[in-house]
C-alpha positions as CSV (number, residue, x, y, z in Angstrom):
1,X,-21.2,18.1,-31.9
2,X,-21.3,20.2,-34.8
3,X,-19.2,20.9,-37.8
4,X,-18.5,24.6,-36.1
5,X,-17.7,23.2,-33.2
6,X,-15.2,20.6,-34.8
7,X,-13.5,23.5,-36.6
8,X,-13.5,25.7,-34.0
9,X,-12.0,23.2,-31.4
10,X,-8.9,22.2,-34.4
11,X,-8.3,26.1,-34.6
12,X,-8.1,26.7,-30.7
13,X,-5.8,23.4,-31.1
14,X,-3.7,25.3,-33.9
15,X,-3.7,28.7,-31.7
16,X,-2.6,26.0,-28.2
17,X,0.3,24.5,-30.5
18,X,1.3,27.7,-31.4
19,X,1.6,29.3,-28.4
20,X,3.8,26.4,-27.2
21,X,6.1,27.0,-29.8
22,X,6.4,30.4,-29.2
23,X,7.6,29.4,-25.3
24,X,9.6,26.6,-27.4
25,X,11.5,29.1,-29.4
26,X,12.3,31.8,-26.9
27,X,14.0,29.0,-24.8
28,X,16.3,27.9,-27.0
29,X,17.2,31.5,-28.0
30,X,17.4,32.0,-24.3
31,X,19.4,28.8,-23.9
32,X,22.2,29.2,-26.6
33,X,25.6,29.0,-25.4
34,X,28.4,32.0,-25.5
35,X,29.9,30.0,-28.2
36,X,26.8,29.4,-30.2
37,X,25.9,33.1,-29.8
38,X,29.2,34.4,-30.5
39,X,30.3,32.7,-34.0
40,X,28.3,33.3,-37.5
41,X,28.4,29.2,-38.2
42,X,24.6,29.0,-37.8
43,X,22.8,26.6,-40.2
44,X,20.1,28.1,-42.6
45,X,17.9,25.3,-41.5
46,X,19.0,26.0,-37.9
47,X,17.8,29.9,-37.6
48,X,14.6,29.4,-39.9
49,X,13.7,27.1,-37.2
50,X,14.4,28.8,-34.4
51,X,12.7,32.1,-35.9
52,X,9.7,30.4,-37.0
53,X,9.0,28.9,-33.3
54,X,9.8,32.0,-31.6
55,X,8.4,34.5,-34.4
56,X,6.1,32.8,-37.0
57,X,4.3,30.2,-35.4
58,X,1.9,32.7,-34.0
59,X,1.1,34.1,-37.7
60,X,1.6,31.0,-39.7
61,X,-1.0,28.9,-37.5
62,X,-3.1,31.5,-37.5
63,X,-3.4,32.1,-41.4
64,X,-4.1,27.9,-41.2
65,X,-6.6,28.4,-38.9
66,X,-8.2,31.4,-40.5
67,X,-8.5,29.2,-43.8
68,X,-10.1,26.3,-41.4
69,X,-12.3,28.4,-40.6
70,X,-13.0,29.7,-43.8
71,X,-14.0,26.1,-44.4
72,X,-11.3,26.4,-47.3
73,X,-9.7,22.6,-48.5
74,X,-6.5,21.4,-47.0
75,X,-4.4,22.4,-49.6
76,X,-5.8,26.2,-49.3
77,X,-4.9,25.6,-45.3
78,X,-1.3,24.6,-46.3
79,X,-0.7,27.3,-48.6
80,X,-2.0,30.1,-45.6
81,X,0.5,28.7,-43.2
82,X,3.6,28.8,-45.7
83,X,2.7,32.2,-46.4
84,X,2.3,33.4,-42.6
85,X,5.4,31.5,-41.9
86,X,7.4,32.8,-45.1
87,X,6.2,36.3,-44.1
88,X,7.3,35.7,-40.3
89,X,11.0,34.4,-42.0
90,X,10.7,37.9,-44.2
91,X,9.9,40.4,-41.6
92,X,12.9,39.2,-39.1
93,X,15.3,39.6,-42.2
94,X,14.3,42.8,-43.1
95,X,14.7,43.8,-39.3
96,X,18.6,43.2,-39.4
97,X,19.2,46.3,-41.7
């Protein structure tokens, strides 16, 4: 097998992963009790990771992947993924106002 082949099979991995996060995230916002839904007490930590599974997974792995393919160094890979996931984080908290 290839070196393009390699890469391209760890970016359809990142894009599968991704895609199950996304089904991850929308069931627990699906799944959330009246309670949990109806008070403000919601960890930080707690709704970052709920948004980025059901919102910035998508993005975040595919910046990663982007950069994989890129054949751009680890570190470059880690860097695109915080910045698709802090841009995921951004976008849903400029959509409450």
């Amino acid at each position: 097998m290839t070196l393009v082949k390699i890469i391209i099979c760890f970016v359809v991995e990142l894009v599968s992963s991704a895609i199950g996060d996304l089904v991850q995230g929308v069931y627990y916002e699906n799944t959330r009790t009246d309670e949990e839904k109806a008070t403000d007490d919601i960890l930080m930590t707690n709704w970052e990771e709920r948004i980025f599974l059901s919102h910035g997974a998508l993005l975040a792995k595919s910046c990663q992947g982007a950069m994989q393919l890129a054949k751009h160094d680890p570190q470059v890979q880690e860097m695109a993924f915080q910045y698709g996931k802090h841009m995921s984080l951004a976008h849903k908290v400029s959509s409450f106002s």
